[in-house]
C-alpha positions in Angstrom: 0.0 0.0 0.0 1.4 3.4 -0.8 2.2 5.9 1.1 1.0 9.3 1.5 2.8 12.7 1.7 6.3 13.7 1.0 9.3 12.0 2.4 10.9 12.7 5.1 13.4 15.4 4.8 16.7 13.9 6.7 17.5 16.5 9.6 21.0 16.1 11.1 20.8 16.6 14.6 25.1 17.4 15.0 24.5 20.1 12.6 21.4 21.5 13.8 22.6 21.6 17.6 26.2 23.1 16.3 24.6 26.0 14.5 22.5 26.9 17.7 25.4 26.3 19.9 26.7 29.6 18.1 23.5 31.5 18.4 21.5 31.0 15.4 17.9 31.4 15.8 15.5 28.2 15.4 13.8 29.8 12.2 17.0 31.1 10.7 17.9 27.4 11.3 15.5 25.9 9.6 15.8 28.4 6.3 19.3 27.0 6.2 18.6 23.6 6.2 15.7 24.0 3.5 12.6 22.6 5.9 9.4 24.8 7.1 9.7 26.2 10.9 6.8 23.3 11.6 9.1 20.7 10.6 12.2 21.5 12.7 9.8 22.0 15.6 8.3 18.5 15.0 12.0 16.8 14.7 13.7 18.6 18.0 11.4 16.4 20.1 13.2 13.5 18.4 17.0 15.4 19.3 18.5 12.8 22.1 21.0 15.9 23.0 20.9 18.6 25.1 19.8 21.9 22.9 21.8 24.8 24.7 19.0 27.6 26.0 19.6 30.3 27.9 21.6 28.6 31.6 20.3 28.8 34.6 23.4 30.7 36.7 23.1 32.8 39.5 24.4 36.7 39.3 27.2 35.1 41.7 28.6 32.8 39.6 28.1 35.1 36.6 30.0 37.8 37.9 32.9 35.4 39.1 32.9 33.8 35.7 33.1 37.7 33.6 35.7 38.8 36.7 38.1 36.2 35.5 37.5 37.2 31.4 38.4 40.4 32.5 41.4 39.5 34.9 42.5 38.0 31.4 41.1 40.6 29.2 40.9 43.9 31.4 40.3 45.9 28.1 37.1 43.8 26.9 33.9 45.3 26.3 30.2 43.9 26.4 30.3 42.3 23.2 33.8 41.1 23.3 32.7 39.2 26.9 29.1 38.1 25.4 31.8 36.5 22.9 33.9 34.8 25.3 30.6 33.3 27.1 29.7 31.9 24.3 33.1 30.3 23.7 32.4 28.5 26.8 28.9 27.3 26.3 28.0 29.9 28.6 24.4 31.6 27.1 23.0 34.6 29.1 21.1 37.6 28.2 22.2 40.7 26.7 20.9 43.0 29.8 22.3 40.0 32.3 26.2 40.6 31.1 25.8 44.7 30.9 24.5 44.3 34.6 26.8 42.0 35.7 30.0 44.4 34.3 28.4 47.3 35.9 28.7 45.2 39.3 31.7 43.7 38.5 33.5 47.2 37.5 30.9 50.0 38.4 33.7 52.5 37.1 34.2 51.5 33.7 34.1 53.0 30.6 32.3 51.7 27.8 34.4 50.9 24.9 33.1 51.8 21.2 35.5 49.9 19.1 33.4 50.0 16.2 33.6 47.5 13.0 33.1 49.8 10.3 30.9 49.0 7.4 33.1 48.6 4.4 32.4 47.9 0.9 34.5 44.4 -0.1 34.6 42.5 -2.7 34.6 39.2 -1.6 31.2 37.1 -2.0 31.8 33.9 0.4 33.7 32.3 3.2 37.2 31.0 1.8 37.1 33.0 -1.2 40.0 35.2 0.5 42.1 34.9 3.2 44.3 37.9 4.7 48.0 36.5 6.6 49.8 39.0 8.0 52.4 39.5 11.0 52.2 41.4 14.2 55.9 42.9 15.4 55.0 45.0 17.9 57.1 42.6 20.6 60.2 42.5 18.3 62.0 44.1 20.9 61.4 40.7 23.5 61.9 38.8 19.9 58.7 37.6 19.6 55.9 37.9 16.5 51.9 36.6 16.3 51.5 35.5 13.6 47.7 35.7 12.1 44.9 34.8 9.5 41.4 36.1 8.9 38.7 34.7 6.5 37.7 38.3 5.0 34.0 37.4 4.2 33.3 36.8 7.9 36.4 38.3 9.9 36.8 34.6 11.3 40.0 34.1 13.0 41.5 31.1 11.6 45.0 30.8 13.4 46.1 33.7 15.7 49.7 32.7 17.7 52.7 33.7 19.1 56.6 32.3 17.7 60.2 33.3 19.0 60.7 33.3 15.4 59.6 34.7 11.9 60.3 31.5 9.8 58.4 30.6 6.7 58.2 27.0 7.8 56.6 28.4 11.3 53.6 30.9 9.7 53.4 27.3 6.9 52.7 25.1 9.6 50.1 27.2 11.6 47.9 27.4 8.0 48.5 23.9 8.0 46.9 23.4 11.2 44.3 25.3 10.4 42.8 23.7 7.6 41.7 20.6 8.9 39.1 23.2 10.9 38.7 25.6 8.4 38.9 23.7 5.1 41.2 25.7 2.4 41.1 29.3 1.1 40.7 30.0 -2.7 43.3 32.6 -2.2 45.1 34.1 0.3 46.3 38.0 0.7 49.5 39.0 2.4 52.3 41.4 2.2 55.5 41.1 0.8 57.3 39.4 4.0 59.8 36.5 3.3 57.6 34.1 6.2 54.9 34.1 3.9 56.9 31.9 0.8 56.4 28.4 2.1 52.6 29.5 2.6 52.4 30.8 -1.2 54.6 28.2 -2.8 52.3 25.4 -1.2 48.7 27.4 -2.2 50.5 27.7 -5.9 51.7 24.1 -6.0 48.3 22.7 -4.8 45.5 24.9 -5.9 47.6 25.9 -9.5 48.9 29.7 -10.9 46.0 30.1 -13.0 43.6 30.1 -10.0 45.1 33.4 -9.0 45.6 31.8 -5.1 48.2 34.0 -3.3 48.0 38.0 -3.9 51.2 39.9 -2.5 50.8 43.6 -1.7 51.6 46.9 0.8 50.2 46.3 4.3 48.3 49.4 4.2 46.0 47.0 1.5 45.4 44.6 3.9 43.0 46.4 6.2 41.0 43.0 7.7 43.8 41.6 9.1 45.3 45.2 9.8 41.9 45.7 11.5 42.9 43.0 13.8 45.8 43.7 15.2 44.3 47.2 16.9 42.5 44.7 18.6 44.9 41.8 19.8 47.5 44.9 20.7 44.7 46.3 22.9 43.3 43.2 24.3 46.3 40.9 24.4 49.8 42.3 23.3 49.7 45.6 25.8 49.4 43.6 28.7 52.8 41.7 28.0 54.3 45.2 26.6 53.5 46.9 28.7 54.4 43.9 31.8 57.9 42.8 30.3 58.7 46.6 30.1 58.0 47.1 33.9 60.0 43.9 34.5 63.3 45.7 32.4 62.5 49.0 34.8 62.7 46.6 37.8 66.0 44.6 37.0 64.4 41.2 36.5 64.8 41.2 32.7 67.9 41.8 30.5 66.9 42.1 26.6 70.6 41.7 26.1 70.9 39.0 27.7 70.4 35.0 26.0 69.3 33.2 29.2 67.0 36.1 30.3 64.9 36.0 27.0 65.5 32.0 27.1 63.5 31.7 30.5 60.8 35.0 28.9 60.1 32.9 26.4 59.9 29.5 28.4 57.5 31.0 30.7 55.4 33.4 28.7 55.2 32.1 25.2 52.5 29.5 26.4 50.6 32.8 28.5 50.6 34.8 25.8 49.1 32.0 23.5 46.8 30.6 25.8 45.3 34.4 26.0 45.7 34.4 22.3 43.2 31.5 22.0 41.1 32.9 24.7 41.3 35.9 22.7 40.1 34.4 19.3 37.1 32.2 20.8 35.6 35.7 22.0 36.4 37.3 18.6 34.5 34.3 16.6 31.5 34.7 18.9 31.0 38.1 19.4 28.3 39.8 17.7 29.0 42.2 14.9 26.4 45.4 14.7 27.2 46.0 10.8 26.1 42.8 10.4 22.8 42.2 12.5 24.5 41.1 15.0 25.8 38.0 13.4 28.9 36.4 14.9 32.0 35.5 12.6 31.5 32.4 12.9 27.6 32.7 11.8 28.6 34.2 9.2 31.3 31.9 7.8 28.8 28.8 9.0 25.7 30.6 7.3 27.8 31.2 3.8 29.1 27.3 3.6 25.7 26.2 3.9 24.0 28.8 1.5 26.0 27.6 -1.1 27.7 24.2 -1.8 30.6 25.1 -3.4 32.8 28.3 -2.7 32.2 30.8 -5.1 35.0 32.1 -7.8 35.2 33.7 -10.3 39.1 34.4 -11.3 38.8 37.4 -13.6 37.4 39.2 -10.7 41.3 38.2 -9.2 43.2 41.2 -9.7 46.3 43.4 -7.6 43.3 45.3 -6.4 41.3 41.7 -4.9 40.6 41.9 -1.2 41.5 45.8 -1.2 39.0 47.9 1.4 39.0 51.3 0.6 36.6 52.6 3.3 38.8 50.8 5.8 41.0 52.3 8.5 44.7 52.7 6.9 47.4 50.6 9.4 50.5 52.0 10.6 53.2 52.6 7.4 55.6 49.8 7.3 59.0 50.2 5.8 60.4 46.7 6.3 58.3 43.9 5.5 61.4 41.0 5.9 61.8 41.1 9.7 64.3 38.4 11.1 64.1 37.8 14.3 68.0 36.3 16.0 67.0 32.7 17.6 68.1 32.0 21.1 70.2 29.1 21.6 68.8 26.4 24.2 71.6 26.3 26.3 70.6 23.4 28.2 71.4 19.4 28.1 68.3 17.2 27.5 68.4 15.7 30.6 68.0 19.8 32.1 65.5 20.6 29.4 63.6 17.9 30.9 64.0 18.6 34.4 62.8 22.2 33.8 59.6 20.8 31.6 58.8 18.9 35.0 59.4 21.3 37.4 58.5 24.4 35.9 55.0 25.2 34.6 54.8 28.1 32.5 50.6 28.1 32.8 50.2 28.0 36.3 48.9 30.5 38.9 52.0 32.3 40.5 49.8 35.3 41.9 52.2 37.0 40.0 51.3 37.4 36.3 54.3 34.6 35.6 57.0 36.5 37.0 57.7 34.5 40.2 57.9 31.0 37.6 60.3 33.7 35.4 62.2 34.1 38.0 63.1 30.9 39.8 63.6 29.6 36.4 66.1 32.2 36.0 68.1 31.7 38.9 67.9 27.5 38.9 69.6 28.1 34.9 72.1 30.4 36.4 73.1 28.5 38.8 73.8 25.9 36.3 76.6 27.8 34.8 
């Protein structure tokens, strides 16, 4: 006997519960899955997992959870910490984190850092990536290295290197893909740590697809963008920390086993903030664009259409450019090396230190106590 009525559309519950995990609402669900609200509704009473809603926490536990974001990130702002909720599966009201900040830190200032709306060329996630190097910390020889997806400003690696090696900035895109699948084309500037990166995108993806674009800094404004906020949110505090450490004796820039145990010690903070960092830049909530997160956006553009869209004669020097954006600081050098420290130690003291110093935990002291003893166990070596 035949059946009546249309059959049933397949629903996938892992992708359904992922795109409400980063705040998509149930009917822009459904339109991007192809099925009527009705139909969704009927098939979330068959979901076995837990759908995240709105958590039951107390203004207690809020407060403790946004004091510690901010003990991390002093300079983050309401949208930055709705962000870095999210990041942690952590879903509250607009009005319940702007109350809970105004306990928290009745005296602060409300920060402004507005995404301006830009006209770009770029029509869907992966179409263009921007690379790009932040050397603000050259002085402590250290560089954060970076890549945004330019349709959806999604952070797609974002960490910190005691060196500016091609073969470093190749194996965080590397890394990356397996998350974010592979640009059509990447934009950097002229740097010699971006080779490896452009010879493997031309060797793999082919010269006529027009995949790596080289050009001034000043025309890569997304990734430019950036960096205002990672120096504000992240990089200042270790300026601005390992400078007061130089005013009080404890650090010697001149010295090999002084940046040996700085870069033992607070390479691993600085990325772990770094990460921290990029979870609350993924999920934060963009005005010029609804209100969508980055990583809406770059989820809502994959599933809208099933193949990236390109279109190669579009490819030109000028691809990626943003003229309405803000114009970065003027750089004159684009090859930065950075000298390498030589591990002075045995393995047998490399692993004594691995087990007896750990860079991550709580010193009370921002890292400087671990910086410290480290520093005189190694001299006391000599």
């Amino acid at each position: 006997m035949a059946t009546r009525g249309r059959p049933s559309k397949d629903i996938n519950e892992d992708q359904v519960l992922a795109l409400k995990t980063i705040g998509f609402k149930w009917k822009e669900i459904a339109d991007l899955i192809g099925v009527s609200d009705r139909t969704l509704r009927t098939r979330r009473k068959e979901f076995t997992q837990e759908i995240l809603t709105y958590d039951v926490i107390n203004d207690y536990e809020l407060d403790n959870i946004i004091q510690d974001i901010l003990e991390d990130s002093p300079n983050s702002g309401e949208r930055m910490i709705t962000g870095a909720l999210l990041s942690k599966s952590i879903k509250v009201k607009r009005q319940r984190v702007r109350e809970s900040l105004d306990r928290v830190n009745p005296n602060r200032q409300s920060l402004s850092r507005r995404i301006t709306r830009r006209v770009y060329n770029v029509a869907s996630p992966n179409a263009l990536w921007h690379m790009d190097g932040f050397h603000k910390m050259i002085r402590w020889r250290l560089v954060i290295h970076g890549c945004i997806d330019g349709y959806s400003r999604l952070i797609t690696f974002l960490n910190c290197s005691n060196n500016n090696r091609a073969d470093t900035v190749l194996n965080l895109f590397i890394g990356s893909l397996n998350r974010f699948r592979c640009p059509l084309r990447i934009r950097s500037d002229h740097g010699m740590e971006n080779t490896s990166v452009a010879r493997w995108m031309l060797e793999n993806l082919g010269v006529d697809k027009k995949p790596f674009i080289t050009g001034r800094s000043v025309h890569n404004q997304r990734i430019e963008r950036l960096w205002v906020d990672v120096k504000g949110y992240v990089a200042s505090l270790f300026i601005d920390l390992f400078r007061a450490m130089e005013t009080d004796g404890l650090l010697d820039i001149d010295d090999e086993l002084h940046l040996f145990c700085l870069h033992f010690v607070f390479i691993p903070r600085i990325n772990r903030l770094l990460n921290e960092f990029s979870s609350s830049w993924n999920n934060h909530p963009l005005r010029t664009e609804k209100n969508m997160t980055p990583n809406q956006l770059w989820s809502r553009g994959f599933l809208e259409s099933e193949t990236l869209v390109d279109d190669t004669s579009l490819v030109d020097e000028n691809y990626g450019i943003d003229d309405f954006g803000p114009e970065p600081e003027l750089q004159t050098n684009n090859n930065i090396e950075i000298p390498e420290i030589e591990n002075p130690l045995t393995e047998e003291e490399e692993q004594y230190i691995i087990d007896h110093f750990v860079p991550l935990e709580n010193d009370g002291n921002y890292g400087i106590n671990i910086y410290t003893q480290l520093l005189e166990y190694l001299s006391n070596l000599e």
